[in-house]
C-alpha positions as CSV (number, residue, x, y, z in Angstrom):
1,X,0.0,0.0,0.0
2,X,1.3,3.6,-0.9
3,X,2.3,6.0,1.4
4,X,-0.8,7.7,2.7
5,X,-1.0,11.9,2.9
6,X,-3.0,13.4,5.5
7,X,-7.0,14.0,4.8
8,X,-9.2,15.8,6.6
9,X,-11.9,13.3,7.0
10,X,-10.1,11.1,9.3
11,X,-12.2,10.2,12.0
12,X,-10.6,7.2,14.2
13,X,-6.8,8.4,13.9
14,X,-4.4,6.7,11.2
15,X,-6.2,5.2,8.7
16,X,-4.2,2.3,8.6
17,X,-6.3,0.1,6.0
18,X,-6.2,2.8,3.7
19,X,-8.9,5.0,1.7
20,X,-12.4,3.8,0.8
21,X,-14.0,5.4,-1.9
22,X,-17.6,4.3,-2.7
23,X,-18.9,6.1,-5.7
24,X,-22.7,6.3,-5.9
25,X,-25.9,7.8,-8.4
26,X,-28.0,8.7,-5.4
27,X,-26.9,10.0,-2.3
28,X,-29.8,9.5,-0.6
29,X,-29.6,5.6,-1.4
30,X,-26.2,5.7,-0.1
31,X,-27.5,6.7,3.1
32,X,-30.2,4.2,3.2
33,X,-28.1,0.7,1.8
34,X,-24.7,1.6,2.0
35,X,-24.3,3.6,5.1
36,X,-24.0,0.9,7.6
37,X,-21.1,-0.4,5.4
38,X,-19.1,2.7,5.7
39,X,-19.4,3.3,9.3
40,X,-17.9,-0.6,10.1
41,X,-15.4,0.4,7.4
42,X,-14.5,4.0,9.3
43,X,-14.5,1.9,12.8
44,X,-12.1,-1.2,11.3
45,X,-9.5,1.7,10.2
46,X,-10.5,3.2,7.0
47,X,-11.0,6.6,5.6
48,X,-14.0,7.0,3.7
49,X,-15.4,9.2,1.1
50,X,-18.7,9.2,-0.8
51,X,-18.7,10.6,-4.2
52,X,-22.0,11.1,-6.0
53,X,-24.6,13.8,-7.5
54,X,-25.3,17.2,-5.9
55,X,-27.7,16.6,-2.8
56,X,-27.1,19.2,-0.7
57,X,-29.2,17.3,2.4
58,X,-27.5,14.6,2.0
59,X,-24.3,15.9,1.7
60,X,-24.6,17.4,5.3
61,X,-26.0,14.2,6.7
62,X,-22.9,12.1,5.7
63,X,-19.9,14.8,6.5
64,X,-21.9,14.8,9.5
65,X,-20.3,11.0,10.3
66,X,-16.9,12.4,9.1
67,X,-17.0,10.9,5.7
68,X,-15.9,13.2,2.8
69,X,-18.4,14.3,0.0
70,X,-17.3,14.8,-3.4
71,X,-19.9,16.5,-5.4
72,X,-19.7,13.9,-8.8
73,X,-21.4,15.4,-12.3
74,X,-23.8,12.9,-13.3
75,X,-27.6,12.1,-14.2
76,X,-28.2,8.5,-13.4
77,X,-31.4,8.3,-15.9
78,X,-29.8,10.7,-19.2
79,X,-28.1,9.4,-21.6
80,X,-26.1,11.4,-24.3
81,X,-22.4,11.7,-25.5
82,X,-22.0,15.0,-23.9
83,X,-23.6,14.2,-20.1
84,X,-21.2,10.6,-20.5
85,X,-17.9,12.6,-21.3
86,X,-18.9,14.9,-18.5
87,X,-19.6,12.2,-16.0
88,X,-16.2,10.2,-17.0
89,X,-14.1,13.7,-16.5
90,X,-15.8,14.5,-13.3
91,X,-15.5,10.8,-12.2
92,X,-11.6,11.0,-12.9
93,X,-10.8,14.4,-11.1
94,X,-12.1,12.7,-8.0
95,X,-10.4,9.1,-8.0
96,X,-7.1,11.4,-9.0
97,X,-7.6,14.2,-5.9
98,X,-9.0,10.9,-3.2
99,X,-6.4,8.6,-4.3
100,X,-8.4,5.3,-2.9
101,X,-6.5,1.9,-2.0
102,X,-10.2,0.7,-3.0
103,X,-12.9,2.1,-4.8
104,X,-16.7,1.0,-4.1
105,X,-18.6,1.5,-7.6
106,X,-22.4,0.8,-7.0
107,X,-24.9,1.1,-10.1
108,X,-24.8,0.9,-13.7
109,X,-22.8,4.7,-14.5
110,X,-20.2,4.4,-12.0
111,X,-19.5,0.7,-12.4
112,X,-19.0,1.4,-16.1
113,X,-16.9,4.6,-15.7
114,X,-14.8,3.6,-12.5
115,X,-13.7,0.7,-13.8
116,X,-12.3,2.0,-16.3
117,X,-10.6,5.0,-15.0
118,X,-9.5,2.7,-12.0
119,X,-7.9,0.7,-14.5
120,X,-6.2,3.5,-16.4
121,X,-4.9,5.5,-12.9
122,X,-4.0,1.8,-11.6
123,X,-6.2,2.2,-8.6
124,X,-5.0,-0.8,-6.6
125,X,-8.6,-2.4,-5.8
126,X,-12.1,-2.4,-7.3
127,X,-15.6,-3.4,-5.6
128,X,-18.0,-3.2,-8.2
129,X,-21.3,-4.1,-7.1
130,X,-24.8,-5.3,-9.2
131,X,-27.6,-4.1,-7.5
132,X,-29.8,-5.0,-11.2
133,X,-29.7,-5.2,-14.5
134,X,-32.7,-3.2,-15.8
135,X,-31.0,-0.4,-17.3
136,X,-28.4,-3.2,-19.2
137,X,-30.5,-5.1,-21.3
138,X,-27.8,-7.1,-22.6
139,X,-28.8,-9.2,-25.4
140,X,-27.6,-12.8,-25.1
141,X,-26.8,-12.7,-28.9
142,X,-24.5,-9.8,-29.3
143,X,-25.8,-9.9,-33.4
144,X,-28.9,-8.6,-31.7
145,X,-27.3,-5.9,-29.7
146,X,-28.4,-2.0,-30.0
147,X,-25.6,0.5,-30.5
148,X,-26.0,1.2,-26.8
149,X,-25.9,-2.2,-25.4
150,X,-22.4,-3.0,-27.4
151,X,-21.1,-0.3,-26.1
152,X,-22.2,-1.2,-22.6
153,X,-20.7,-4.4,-23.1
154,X,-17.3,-3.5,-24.8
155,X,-17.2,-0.7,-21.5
156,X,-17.5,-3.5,-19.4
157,X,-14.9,-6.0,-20.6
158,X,-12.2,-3.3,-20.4
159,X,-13.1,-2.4,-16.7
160,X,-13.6,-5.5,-15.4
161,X,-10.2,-6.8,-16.7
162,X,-8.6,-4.6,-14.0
163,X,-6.4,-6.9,-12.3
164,X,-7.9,-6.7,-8.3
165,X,-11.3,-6.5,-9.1
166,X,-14.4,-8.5,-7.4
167,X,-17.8,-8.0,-8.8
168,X,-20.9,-8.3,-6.2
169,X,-24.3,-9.4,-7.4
170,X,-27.3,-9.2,-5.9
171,X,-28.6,-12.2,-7.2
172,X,-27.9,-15.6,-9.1
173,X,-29.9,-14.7,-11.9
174,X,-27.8,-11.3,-12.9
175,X,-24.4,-12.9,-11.7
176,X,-25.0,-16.1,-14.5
177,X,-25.9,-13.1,-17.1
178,X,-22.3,-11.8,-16.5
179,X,-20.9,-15.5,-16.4
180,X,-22.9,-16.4,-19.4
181,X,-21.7,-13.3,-21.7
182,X,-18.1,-13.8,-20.7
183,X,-17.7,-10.6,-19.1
184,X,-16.5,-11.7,-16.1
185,X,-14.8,-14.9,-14.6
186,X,-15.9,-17.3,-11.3
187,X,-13.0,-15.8,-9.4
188,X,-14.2,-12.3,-9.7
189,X,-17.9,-13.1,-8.1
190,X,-19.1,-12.4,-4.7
191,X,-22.8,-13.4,-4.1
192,X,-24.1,-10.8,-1.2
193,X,-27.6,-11.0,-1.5
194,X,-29.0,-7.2,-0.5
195,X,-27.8,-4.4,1.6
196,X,-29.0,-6.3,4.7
197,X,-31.4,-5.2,7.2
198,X,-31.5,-4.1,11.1
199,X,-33.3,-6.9,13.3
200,X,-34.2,-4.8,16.4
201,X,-35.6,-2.2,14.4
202,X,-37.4,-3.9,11.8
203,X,-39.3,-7.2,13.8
204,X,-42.8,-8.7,13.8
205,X,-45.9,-6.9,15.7
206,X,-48.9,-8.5,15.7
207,X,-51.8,-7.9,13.4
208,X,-53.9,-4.8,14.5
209,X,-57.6,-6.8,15.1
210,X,-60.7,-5.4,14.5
211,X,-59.8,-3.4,11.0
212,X,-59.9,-3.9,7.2
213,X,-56.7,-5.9,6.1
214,X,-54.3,-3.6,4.7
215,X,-52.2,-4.5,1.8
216,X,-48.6,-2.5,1.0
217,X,-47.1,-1.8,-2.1
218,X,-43.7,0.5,-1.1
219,X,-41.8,1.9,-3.8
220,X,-40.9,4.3,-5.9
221,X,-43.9,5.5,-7.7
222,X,-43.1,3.8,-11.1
223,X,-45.0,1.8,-13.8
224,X,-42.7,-1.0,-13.8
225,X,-42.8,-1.2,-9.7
226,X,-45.8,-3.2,-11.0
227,X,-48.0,-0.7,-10.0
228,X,-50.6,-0.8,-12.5
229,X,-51.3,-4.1,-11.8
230,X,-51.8,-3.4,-8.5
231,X,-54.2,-1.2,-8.7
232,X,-56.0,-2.9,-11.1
233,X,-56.0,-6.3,-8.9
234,X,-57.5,-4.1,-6.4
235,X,-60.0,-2.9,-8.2
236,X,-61.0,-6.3,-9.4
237,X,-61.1,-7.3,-5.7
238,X,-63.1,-4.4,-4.7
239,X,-65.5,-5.3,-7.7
240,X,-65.9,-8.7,-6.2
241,X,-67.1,-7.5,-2.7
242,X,-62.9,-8.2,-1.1
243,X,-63.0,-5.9,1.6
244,X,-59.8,-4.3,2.1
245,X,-57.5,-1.8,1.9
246,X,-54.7,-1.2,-0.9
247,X,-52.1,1.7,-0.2
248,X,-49.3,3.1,-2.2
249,X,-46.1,4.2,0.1
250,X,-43.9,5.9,-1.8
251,X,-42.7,8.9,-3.7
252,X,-42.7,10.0,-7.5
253,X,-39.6,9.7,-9.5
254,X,-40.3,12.5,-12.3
255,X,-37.0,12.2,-13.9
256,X,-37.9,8.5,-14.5
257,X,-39.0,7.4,-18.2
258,X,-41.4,4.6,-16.4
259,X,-42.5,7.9,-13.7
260,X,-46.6,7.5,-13.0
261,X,-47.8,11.3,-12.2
262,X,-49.0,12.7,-9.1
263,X,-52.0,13.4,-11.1
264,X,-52.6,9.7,-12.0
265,X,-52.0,8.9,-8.5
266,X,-54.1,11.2,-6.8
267,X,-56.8,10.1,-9.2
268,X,-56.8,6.3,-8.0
269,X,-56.5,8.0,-4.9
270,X,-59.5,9.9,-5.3
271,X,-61.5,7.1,-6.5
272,X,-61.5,4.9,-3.7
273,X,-59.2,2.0,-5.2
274,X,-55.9,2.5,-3.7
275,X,-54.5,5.0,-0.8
276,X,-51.8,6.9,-1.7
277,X,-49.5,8.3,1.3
278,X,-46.6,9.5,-0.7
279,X,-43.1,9.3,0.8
280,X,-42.7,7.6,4.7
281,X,-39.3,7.5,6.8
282,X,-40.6,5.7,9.4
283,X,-41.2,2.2,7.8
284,X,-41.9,-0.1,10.8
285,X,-44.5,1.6,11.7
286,X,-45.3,1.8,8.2
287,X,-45.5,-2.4,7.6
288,X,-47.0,-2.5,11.2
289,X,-49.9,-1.5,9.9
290,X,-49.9,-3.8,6.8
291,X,-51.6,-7.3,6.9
292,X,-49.7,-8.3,3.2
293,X,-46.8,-6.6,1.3
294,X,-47.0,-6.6,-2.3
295,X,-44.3,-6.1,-4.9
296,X,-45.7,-7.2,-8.5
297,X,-42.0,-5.6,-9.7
298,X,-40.8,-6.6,-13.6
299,X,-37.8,-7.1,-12.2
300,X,-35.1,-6.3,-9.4
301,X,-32.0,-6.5,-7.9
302,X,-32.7,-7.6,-4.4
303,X,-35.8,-5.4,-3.1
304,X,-34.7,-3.9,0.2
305,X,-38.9,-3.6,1.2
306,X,-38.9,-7.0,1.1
307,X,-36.4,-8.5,2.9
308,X,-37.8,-5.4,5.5
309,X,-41.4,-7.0,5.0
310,X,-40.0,-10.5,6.0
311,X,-37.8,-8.9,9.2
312,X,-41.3,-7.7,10.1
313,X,-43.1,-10.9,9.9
314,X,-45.8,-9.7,6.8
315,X,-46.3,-12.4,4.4
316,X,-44.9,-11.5,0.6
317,X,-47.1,-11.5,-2.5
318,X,-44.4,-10.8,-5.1
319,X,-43.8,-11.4,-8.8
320,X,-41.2,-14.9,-10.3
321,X,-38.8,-12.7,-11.1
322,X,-34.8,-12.4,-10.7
323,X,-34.4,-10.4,-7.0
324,X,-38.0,-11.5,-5.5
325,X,-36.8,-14.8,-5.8
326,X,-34.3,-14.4,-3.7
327,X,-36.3,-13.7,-0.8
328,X,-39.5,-15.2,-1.0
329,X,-40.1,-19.1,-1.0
330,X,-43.1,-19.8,-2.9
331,X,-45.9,-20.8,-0.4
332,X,-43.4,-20.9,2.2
333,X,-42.9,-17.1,3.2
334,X,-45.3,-15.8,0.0
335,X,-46.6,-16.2,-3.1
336,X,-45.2,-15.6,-6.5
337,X,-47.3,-15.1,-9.2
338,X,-46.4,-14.4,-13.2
339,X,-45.4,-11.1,-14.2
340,X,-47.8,-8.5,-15.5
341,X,-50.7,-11.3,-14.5
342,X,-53.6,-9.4,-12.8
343,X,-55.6,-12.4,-12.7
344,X,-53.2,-14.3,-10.6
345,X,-52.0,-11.1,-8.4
346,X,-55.7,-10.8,-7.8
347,X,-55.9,-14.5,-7.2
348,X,-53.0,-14.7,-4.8
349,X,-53.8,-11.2,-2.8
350,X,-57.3,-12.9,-2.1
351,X,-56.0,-16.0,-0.7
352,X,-54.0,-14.2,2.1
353,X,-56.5,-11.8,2.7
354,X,-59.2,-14.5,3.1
355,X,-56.6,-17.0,5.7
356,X,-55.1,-15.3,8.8
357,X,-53.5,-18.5,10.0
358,X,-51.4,-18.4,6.6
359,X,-50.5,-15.1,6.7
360,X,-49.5,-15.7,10.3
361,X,-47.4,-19.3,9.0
362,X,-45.2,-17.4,6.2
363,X,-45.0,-14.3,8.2
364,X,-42.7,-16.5,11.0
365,X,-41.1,-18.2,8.6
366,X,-39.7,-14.7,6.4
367,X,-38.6,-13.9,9.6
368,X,-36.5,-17.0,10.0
369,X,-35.3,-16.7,6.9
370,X,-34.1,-13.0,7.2
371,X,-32.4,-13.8,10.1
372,X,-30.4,-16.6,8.5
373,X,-29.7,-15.1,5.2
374,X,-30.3,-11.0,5.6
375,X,-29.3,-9.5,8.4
376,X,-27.2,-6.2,8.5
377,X,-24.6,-7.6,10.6
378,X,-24.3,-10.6,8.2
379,X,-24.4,-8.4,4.5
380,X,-21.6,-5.8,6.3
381,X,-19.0,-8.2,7.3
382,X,-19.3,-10.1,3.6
383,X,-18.8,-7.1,2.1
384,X,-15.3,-6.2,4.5
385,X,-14.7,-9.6,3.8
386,X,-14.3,-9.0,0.2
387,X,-12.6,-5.5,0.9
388,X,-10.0,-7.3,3.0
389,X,-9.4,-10.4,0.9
390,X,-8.7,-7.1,-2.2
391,X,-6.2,-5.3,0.2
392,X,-4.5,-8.5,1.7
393,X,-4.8,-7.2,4.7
């Protein structure tokens, strides 16, 4: 490891294991997945920086734990020659004025673009994690590839031929993707499934008696959330005399392409077929309130809300698809249903909200699962793991 010069971030003393720099798309998700990570990293000996897009909240919150923000040019969701070149450059001037022994690249834009520059500046180790592969869209045949998705490609093979490099995933589904288009090999892979999730603060509370069963969707208000066909298996429900309640938690995501208005929502809302409460920090109390959490998602990485949902004991009606698989057993801790299948959804949400005792049986046993598979404590020491095994230390 090279000589280290003195930063003013430096919380615990000498940081003897070197600098950590995780570079991000969202700020505000780095606070809610990542920051655990960093603050076991800071306390093991580590100096740690963040660099990601202007947030000027979240900036405060995280030089607030003594972690340096760098504020990184880049729009996660835009696409275009000029934004890219602008990104890469503003991407490089960090790396070269942080000078990490490791770099933490999370997402689709700063795994392609750190990867590369940590390659070219001879950065000595690379974490770059998966967290999904929606914005890929790789084509297994390259003859079929777009323009952007051979570029994609052709980005990736040069990063991830940086000597030191691991690769996280999320998931087996997107890790065999990777295997199966040769753009990474076996000895690059770690599997650490999710961002993990606190036990004491997310565990089960029993049903509140004597109400209409609630049923949660939380995400980002987005039409591939599966949100349409949520409120469309509600409404089919409500048609059919169900009695129950169907709320949307969550904000909207304007700069999006798959965005649903505040207009459309409000006008469910106003309707009478789904509740919309917007954004919620507080999500325990949030899923104490819920008799069955839904994600009908077209796909994911690994859904934080669900492995949340489990930790709380709510049994899962999610969609078969890569990420949801992951944490939901078919009629063991939930029900998974087809994608994009009302019918089913409908189906499925009926059954639960019809049978306390089963919501009660795969409630328990997502909680047993969580706590075998999920929990913080268990994601945060894979991950230092993997940094360690990098450093040799």
């Amino acid at each position: 490891m090279k000589e280290r010069r003195p930063k003013q971030f430096a919380l615990f003393g000498q940081a003897d294991k070197g600098t950590l720099l995780f570079v991000v798309d969202n700020a505000d998700l780095f606070l809610s997945h990542r920051l655990p990570i960093a603050l076991t990293a800071m306390n093991s000996g580590y100096e740690v920086h963040v660099a990601a897009p202007l947030d000027y909240a979240a900036e405060q919150i995280i030089e607030s734990y003594a972690i340096g923000f760098h504020r990184l040019s880049m729009d996660p969701e835009k696409f275009s020659l000029f934004s890219e070149l602008k990104t890469f450059f503003s991407l490089r001037n960090i790396i070269r004025e942080v000078e990490p022994d490791l770099l933490h690249l999370i997402t689709l834009k700063p795994t392609l673009y750190g990867s590369i520059i940590a390659r070219m500046n001879k950065v000595p180790a690379v974490v770059a994690s998966i967290t999904g592969t929606r914005k890929i869209r790789l084509a297994s045949d390259q003859k079929e590839e777009s323009l952007r998705q051979k570029i994609i490609r052709r980005l990736y093979n040069y990063g991830f031929r940086h000597p030191n490099l691991r690769v996280t995933f999320q998931n087996k589904d997107d890790r065999d993707m990777f295997l199966d288009m040769d753009l990474i090999s076996r000895r690059q892979i770690a599997l650490i499934r999710g961002t993990g999730v606190n036990m004491q603060r997310f565990h089960p509370m029993q049903e509140i008696i004597g109400t209409l069963p609630l049923v949660l969707l939380a995400s980002r208000m987005r039409w591939d959330k599966g949100i349409g066909e949520f409120v469309e298996a509600a409404r089919q429900l409500q048609e059919k005399g169900t009695q129950a309640r169907f709320v949307l938690v969550g904000g909207i995501d304007p700069a999006h392409p798959e965005a649903i208005s505040e207009a459309q929502l409000q006008e469910w809302h106003n309707a009478g077929i789904i509740e919309w409460w917007g954004a919620k920090i507080d999500m325990p109390i949030v899923f104490a309130q819920a008799h069955i959490v839904c994600l009908p998602s077209y796909r994911e990485g690994l859904p934080k809300v669900l492995v949340e949902a489990a930790a709380c004991g709510k049994p899962i009606v999610a969609t078969d698809v890569s990420g949801c698989r992951e944490i939901v057993t078919n009629e063991e801790n939930g029900l998974l249903v087809p994608v994009q299948d009302v019918e089913d959804l409908a189906v499925a949400l009926n059954r639960l909200l019809a049978n306390p005792n089963l919501r009660h049986e795969m409630g328990q046993k997502g909680r047993q699962k969580v706590v075998a598979e999920f929990s913080i404590g268990h994601v945060v020491d894979k991950t230092l793991g993997v940094y360690e095994n990098l450093l040799k230390l």
